[in-house]
VOGU-3710 file (C-alpha; in Angstrom, 3 decimals, decimal comma):
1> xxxxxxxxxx> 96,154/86,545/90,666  93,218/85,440/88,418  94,512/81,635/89,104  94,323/81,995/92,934  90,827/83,524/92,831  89,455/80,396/90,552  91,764/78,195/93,502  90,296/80,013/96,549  86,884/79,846/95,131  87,240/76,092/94,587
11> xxxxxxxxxx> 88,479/75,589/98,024  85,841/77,372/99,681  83,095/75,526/97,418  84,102/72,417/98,671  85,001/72,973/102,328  82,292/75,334/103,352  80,069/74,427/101,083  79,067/78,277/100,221  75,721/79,188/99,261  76,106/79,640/95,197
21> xxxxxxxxxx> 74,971/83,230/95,623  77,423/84,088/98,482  80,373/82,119/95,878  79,156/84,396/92,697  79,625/87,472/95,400  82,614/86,563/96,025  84,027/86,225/92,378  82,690/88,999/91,403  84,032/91,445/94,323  87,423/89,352/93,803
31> xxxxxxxxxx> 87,710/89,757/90,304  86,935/93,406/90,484  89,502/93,603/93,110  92,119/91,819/90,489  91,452/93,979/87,911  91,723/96,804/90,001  95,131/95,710/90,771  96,243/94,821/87,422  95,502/98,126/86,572  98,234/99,479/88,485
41> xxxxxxxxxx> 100,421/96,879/87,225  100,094/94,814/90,405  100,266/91,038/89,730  102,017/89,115/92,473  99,882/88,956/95,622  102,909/89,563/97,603  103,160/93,236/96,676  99,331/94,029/97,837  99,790/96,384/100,606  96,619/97,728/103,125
51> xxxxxxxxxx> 96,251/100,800/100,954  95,531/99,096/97,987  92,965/97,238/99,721  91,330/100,492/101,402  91,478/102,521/97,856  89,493/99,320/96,176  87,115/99,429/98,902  86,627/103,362/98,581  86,161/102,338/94,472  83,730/100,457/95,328
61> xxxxxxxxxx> 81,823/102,389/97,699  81,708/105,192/95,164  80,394/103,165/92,568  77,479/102,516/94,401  77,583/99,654/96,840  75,568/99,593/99,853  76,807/99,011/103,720  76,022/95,536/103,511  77,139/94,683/100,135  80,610/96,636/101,165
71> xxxxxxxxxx> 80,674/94,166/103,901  80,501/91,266/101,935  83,666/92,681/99,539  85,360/93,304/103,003  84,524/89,632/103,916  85,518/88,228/100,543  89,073/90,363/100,865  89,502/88,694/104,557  88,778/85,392/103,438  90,905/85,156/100,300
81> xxxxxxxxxx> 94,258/87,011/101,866  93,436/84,538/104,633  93,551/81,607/102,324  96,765/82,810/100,682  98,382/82,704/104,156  97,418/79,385/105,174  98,675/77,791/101,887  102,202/80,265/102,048  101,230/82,002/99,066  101,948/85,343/100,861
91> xxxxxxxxxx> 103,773/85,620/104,696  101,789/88,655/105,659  98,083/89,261/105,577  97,335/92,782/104,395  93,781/92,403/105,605  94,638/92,079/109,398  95,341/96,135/109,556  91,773/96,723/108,228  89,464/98,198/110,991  86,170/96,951/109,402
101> xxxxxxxxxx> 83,733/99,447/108,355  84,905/102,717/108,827  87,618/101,570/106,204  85,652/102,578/103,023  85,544/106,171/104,559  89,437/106,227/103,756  90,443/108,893/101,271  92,867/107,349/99,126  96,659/109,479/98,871  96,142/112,782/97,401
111> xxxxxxxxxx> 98,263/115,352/95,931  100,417/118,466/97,575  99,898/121,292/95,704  103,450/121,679/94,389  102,907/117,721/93,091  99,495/118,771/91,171  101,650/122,265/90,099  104,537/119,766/88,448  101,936/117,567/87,013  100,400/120,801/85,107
121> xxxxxxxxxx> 103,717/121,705/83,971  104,446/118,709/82,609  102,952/118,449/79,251  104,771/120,048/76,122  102,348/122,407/74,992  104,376/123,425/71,745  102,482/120,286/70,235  99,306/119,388/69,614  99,322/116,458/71,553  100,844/118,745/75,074
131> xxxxxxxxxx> 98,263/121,450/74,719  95,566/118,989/74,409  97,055/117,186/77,595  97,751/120,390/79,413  94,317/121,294/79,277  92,479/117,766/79,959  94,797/117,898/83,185  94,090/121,629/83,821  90,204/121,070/83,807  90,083/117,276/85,756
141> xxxxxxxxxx> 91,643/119,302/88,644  89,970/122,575/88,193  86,456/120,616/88,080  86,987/117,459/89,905  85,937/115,280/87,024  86,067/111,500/87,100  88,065/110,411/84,006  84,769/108,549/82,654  83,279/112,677/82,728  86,303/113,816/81,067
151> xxxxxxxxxx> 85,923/111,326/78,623  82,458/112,294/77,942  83,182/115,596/77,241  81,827/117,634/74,325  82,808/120,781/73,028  79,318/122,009/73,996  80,352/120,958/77,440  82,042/124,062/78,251  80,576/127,260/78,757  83,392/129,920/78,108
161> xxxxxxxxxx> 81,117/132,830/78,668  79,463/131,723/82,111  82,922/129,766/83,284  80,978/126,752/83,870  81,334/122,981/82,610  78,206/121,045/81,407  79,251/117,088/83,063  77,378/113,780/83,105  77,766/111,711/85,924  76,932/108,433/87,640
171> xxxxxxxxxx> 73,065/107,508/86,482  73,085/110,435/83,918  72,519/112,910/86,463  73,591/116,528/85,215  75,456/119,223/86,824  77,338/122,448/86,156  80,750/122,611/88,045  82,620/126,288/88,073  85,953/126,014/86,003  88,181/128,208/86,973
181> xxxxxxxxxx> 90,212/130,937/85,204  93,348/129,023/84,796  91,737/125,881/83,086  89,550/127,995/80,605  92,101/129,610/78,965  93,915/126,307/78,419  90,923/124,678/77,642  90,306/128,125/75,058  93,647/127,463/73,796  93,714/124,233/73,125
191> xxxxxxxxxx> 90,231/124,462/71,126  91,581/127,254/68,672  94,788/125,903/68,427  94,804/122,317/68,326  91,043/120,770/68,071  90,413/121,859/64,628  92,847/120,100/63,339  91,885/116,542/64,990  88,264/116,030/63,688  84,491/117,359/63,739
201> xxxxxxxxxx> 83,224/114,706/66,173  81,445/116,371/68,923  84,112/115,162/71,611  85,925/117,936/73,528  89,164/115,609/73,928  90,512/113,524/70,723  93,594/111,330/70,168  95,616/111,891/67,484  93,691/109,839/64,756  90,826/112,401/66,107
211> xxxxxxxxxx> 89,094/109,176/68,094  87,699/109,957/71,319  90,104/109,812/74,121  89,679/106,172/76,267  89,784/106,056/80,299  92,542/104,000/79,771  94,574/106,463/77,430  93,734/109,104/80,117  94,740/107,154/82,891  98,324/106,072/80,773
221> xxxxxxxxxx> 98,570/109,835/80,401  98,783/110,960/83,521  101,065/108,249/85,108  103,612/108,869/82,628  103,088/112,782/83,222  103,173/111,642/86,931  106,713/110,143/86,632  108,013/112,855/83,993  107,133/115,466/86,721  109,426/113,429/89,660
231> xxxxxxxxxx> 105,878/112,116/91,085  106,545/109,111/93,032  104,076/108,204/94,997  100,744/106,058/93,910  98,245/107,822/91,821  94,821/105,992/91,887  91,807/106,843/89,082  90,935/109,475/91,205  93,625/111,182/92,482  93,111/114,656/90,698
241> xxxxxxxxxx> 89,421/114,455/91,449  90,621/113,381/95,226  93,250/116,402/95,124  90,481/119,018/93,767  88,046/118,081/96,879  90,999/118,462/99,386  92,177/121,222/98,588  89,122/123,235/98,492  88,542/121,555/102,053  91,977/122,859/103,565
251> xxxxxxxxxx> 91,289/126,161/102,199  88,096/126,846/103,965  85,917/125,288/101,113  82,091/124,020/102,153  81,049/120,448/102,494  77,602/120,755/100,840  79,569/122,872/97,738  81,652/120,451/97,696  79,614/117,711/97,625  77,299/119,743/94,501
261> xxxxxxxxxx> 80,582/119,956/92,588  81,855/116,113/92,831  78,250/115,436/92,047  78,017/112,684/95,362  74,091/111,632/95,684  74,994/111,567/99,332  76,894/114,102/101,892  78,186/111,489/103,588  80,266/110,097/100,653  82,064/113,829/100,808
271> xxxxxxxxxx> 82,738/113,547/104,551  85,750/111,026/103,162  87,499/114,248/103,134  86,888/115,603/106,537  89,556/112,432/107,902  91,510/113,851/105,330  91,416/117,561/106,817  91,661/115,342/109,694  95,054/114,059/109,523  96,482/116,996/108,279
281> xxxxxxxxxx> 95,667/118,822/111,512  97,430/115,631/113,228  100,446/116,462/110,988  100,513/120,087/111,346  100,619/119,429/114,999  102,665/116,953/115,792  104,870/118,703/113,418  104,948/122,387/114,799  103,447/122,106/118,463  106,928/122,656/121,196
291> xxxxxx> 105,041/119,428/123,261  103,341/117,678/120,379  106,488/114,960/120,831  107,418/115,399/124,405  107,413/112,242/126,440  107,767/113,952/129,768
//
């Protein structure tokens, strides 16, 4: 992918004769967009679906890019997919389903609650290693942590006694996020059990050398959790963080709360997960209603 970037960009350069501004834009929202991709193993252009192109855009937006600077990533996807038609490099342009800029308001594919239940289960938590796993995924969905949070962690983080987690997010801004029952007492368990043994660094979460826990490792962790529990779908970074909003949507949960807990600077980041709510009341209906499917 990285060598039809560098040929796209050349092309462009040369034919359009792109303002060097507008071609740095371009290889930087490419190149993001590759390594997004190569991070879920993705390296033939003729596997990129629309999905992966809406769940990159929503990555984007939630990192902190503007309306206009979201248009120029859009423009920059258009343009190379387009490119990679005209010169047969792929037979199908998975840009021409994208409907512009309501597309970053796309929540990428989240979780059923039997899926997130399986992925809990999944760890062995007669070892070390499983109970520290059992509670890292216990508390990302309890919490709605971005792995970088989880990462972060310390075991000053948690507050046992009030039941609320201490996280840093995006621009080391500071909130407390309720955790839940459930996720303390693994989180408990797995700090009497299994922490002392690792190290006395301040990090909640440790590998087994007793190193602090990558985004990476994280992320390996749960897609081979994913697969051991008979997950198949496509899990994204965020797709416990994703799950945790839904859900408490569904189940009568309020935006503004919500949108406290994720720690979004902006409400209408957490509207994603209204279309969410959204569909599912398509679902449910077409689904259950006697003339949802009638045709006369």
């Amino acid at each position: 992918m990285e060598e039809l970037v560098t040929e796209f960009l050349r092309q462009v350069s040369l034919e359009r004769g792109l303002a060097t501004n507008t071609r740095l834009a371009y290889a930087r929202d490419l190149r993001r967009h590759t390594e997004f991709l190569r991070q879920r193993q993705i390296v033939s252009a003729t596997a990129v679906q629309p999905h992966h192109l809406a769940e990159f855009l929503v990555r984007e937006r939630e990192r902190g890019l503007n309306a206009r600077s979201m248009a120029r990533a859009l423009a920059a996807l258009r343009q190379f997919y387009g490119f990679l038609r005209r010169e047969k490099w792929i037979t199908t342009d998975p840009t021409q389903t994208l409907d512009g800029p309501r597309l970053w308001r796309t929540v990428p594919a989240t979780l059923e609650y039997a899926e997130v239940k399986a992925l809990l289960a999944a760890p062995r938590t007669d070892t070390r290693q499983g109970l520290r796993d059992r509670a890292l995924l216990e508390l990302m969905y309890a919490c709605g942590l971005r792995v970088s949070e989880v990462a972060n962690l310390t075991l000053q983080s948690v507050n046992a006694e009030a039941g609320f987690v201490r996280v840093r997010g995006k621009g080391n801004k500071e909130r407390l996020v309720p955790i839940g029952r459930t996720a303390l007492a693994w989180v408990e368990r797995y700090r009497q059990q299994a922490r002392p043994a690792l190290s006395t660094r301040p990090e909640l979460f440790l590998s087994r050398r007793g190193r602090p826990l990558t985004r990476q490792a994280i992320w390996a962790m749960i897609r081979r959790y994913a697969r051991a529990a008979g997950i198949t779908k496509h899990l994204s970074p965020h797709t416990l963080r994703h799950s945790f909003a839904t859900h408490l949507l569904q189940n009568g949960g309020d935006l503004r709360v919500i949108q406290e807990m994720l720690g979004h600077a902006s409400i209408t980041t957490t509207q994603i997960y209204t279309h969410a709510d959204r569909q599912r009341l398509k679902q449910t209906h077409r689904q259950f209603h006697p003339r949802a499917r009638a045709t006369a």
